[in-house]
C-alpha positions in Angstrom: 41.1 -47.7 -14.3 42.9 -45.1 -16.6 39.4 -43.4 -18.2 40.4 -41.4 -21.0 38.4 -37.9 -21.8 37.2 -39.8 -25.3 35.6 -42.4 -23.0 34.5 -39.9 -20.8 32.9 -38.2 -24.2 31.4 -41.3 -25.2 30.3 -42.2 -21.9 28.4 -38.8 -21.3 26.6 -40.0 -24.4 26.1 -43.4 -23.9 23.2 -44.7 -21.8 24.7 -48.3 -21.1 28.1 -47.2 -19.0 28.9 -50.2 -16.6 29.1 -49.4 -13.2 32.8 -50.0 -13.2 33.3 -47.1 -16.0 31.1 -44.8 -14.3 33.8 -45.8 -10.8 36.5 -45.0 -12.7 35.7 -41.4 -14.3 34.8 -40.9 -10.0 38.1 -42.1 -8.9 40.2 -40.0 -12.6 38.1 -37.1 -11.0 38.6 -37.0 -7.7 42.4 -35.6 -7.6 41.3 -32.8 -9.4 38.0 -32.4 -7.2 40.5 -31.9 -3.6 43.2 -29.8 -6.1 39.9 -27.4 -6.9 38.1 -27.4 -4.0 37.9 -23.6 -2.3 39.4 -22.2 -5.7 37.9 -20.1 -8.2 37.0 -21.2 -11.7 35.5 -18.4 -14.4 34.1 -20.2 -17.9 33.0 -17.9 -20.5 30.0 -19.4 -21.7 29.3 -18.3 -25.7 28.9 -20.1 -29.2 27.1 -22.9 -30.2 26.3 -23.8 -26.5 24.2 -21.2 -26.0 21.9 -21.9 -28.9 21.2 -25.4 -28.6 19.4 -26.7 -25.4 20.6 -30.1 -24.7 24.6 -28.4 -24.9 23.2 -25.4 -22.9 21.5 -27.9 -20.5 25.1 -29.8 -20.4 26.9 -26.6 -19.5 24.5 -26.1 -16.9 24.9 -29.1 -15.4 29.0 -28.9 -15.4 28.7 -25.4 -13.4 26.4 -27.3 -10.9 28.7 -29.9 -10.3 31.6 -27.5 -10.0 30.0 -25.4 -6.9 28.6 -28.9 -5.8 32.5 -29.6 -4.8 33.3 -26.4 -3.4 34.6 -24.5 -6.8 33.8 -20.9 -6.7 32.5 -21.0 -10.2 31.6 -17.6 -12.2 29.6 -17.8 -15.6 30.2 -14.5 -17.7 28.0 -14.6 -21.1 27.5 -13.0 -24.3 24.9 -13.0 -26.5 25.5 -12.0 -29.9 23.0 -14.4 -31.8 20.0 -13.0 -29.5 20.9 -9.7 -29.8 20.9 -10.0 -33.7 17.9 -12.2 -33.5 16.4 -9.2 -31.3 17.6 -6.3 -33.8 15.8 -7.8 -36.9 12.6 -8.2 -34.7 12.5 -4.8 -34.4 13.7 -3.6 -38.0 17.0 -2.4 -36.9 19.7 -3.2 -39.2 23.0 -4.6 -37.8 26.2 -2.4 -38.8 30.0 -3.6 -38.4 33.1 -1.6 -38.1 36.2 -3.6 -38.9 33.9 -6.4 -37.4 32.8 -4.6 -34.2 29.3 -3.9 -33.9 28.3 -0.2 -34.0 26.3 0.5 -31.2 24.0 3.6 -31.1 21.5 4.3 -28.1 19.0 2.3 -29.5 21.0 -0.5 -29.7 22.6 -0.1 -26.8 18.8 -0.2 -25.2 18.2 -3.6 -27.4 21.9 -4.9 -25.8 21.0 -4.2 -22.0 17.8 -5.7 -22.8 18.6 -8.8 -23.7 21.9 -9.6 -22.1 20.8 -8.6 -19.1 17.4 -9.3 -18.8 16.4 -12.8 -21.1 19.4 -14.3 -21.4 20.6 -13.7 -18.0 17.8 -14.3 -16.2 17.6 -17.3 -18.1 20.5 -18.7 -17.6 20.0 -18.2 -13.7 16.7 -19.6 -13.9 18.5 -22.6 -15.6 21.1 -23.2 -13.1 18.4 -23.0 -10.4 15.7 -25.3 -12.2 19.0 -27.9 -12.2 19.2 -27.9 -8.9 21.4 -25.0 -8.2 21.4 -21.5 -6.1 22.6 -18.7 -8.8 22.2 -15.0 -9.1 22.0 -12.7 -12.1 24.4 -9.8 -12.4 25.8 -7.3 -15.2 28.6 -5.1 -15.0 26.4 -2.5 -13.6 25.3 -4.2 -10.9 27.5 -2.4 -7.8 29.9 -1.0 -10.8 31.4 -4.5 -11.6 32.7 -3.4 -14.6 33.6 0.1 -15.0 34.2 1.2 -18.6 35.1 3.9 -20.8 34.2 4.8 -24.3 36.0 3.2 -27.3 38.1 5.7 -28.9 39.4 5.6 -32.1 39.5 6.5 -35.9 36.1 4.6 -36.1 33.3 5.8 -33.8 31.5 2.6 -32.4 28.9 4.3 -30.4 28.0 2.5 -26.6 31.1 0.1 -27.3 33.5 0.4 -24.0 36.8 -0.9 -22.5 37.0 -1.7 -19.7 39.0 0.4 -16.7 38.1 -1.3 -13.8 37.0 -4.5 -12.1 35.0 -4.6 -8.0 34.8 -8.2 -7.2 34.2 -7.2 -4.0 30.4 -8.1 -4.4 31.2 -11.4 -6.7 33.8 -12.7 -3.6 30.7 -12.3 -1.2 28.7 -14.0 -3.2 31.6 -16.8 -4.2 31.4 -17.2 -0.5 27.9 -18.1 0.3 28.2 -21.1 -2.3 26.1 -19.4 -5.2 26.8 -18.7 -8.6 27.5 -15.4 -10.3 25.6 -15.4 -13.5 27.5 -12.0 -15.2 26.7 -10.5 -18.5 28.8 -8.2 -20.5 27.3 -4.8 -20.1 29.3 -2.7 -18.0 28.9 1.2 -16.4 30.3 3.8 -18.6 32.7 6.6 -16.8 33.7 9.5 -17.7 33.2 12.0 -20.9 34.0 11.5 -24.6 33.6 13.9 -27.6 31.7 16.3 -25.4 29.0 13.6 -24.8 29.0 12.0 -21.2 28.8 8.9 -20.9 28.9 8.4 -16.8 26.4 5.9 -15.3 25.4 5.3 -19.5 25.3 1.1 -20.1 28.3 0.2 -22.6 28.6 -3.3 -24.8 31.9 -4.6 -23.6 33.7 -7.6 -24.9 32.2 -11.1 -23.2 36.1 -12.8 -23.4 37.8 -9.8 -21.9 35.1 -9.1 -19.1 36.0 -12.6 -18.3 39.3 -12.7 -18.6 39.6 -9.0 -16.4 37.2 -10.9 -13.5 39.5 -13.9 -13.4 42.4 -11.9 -12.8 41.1 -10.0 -10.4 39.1 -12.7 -8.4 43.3 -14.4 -9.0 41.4 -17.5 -10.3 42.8 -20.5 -10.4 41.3 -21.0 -13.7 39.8 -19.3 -17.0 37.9 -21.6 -19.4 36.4 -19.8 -22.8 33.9 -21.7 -24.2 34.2 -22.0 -28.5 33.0 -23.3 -31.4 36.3 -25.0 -32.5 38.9 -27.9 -30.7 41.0 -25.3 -29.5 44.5 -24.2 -31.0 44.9 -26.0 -34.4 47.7 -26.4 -36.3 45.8 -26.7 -38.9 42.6 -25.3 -39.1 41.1 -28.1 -41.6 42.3 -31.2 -38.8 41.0 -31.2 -35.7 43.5 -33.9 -35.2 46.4 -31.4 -35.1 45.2 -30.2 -32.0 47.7 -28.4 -29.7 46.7 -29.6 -26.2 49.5 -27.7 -24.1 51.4 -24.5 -25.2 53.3 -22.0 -23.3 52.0 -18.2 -22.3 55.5 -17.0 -24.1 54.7 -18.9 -27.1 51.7 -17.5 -28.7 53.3 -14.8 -30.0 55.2 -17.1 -32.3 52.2 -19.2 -32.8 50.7 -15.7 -34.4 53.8 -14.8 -36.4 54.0 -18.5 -37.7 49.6 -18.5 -38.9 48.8 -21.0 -36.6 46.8 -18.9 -34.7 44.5 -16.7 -37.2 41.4 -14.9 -37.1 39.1 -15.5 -34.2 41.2 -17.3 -32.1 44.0 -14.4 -31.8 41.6 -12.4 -29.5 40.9 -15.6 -27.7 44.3 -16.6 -27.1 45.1 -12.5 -26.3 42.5 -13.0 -23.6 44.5 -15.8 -22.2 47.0 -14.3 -21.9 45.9 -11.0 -20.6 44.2 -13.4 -18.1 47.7 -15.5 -17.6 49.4 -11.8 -16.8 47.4 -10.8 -14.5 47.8 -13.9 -12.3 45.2 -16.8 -13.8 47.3 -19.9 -13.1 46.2 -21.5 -16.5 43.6 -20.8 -19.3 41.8 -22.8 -21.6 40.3 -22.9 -24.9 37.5 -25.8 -25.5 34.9 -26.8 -28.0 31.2 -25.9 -26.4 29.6 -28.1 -29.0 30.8 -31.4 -27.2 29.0 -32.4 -24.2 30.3 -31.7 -20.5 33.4 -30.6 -22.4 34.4 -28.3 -18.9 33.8 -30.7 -17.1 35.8 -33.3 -19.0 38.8 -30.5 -19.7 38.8 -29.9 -15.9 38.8 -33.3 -14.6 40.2 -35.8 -16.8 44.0 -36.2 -16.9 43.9 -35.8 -20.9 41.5 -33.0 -21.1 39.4 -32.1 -23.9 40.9 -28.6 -25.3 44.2 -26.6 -25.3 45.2 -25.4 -22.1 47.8 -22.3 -21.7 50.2 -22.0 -19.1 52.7 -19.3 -17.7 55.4 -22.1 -17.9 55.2 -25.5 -19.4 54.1 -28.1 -16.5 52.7 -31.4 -16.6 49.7 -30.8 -13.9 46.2 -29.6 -15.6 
């Protein structure tokens, strides 16, 4: 039975699936179960699938399964709506440099706090209410992430980029079947404009913490999580969905408008992922049910996948 991801879609949503369908999306899935087994999978988790509970709960439930089948699955997270949610609770007004958040020390303090306290511990308290074994981490924690100050025309504050990535703790962890729950707050190095910064906590960029840690863990897999299809050709049809493209060709996919705003640093975490050895990347739309799980193991897929060079294999 040739299960298509719509019917695995509609099936995820349907409450009468016939025994037969749910056979077949077994049998479509187990190719890629034995391909993935003992490999290593990071999904950004962000967007609308953090905000609503029956998407977060299907997220959840996708990174369960994936450990479930021996897939060393790692969950990096942002947090932007909870921060800002956090902020106006407390009367401090949000402020955007060329649409990065300006980050003082006391907002820095209102970052670490919820990133890595609520919504991290939440999310592992999630994952092990579901029935799974999960531990909370930030790019602190054994100096993950190492990270220096933003520099630039523009100061941004406790805004860093990241230097260097230890997954020496994460592949011990990877190891003993649980999930690494990470968030992206990493340990500032170093000194800038006479102010030091070492051991400080800096806000670093969810997609790139993600993509950095799949490199260096030489996953088999990045998955970031969006509120959109994936790579339009047109952003006003989600019809025109590109479902396979090159690593070489989203530079021309820039220069031609097809990829615009907020997916350029999406697809530029791809492929900085891509370069540093991730065997394939990919772009799908959080606000679709089990749509990782469906992407991953379903031979249509769900979202646009990126590639080093053009093959037929997901």
């Amino acid at each position: 039975m040739n299960t298509s991801a719509k019917d695995l879609l509609a099936a995820s949503q349907s409450q009468s699936v016939t025994n037969k369908e749910r056979a077949g999306i077994l049998i479509q899935a187990l190719p890629y179960i034995q391909d993935f087994q003992g490999k290593t999978i990071v999904v950004k988790y962000g967007g609308n699938a953090m905000l609503n509970d029956e998407l977060k709960k299907a997220v959840i439930e996708d990174v369960i399964l994936m450990a479930c089948v021996g897939i060393r699955t790692v969950l990096v997270h942002g947090g932007g709506p909870e921060i800002e949610a956090m902020l106006k609770k407390t009367g401090k007004e949000s402020r955007f440099i060329n649409g990065l958040r300006y980050t003082d020390e006391e907002t820095m303090d209102i970052v670490q706090m919820v990133l890595c306290g609520k919504v991290n511990k939440d999310l592992t308290a999630l994952i092990q209410k579901h029935g799974g074994r999960a531990i909370g981490l930030c790019g602190i924690d054994s100096a993950l992430l190492k990270a220096r100050r933003m520099k630039g025309e523009d100061d941004l504050g406790y805004v860093g980029v990241i230097e260097k990535v230890d997954v020496s703790m994460l592949d011990i962890i990877l190891e003993s079947g649980i999930i690494p729950v990470i968030s992206s707050v990493a340990y500032g190095t170093g000194e800038a404009d006479s102010k030091d910064y070492e051991g400080r906590a800096l806000n670093i960029n969810a997609d790139i913490a993600a993509a950095m840690i799949a490199a260096e863990l030489n996953a088999e897999k990045l998955v970031l999580m969006t509120d959109v299809r994936g790579i339009l050709r047109d952003m006003q049809d989600e019809s025109t969905l590109i479902k396979s493209v090159e690593r070489p060709q989203l530079d021309a996919l820039q220069k031609e408008g097809i990829i615009t705003k907020g997916m350029i640093p999406k697809t530029n975490c791809c492929a900085m992922a891509l370069d540093g050895g991730v065997k394939k990347a990919h772009i799908i739309d959080g606000r679709l049910p089990h749509a990782i799980l469906i992407e991953l193991f379903t031979d249509e897929g769900i979202g646009t996948m990126i590639v080093p060079a053009l093959d037929k294999k997901v």
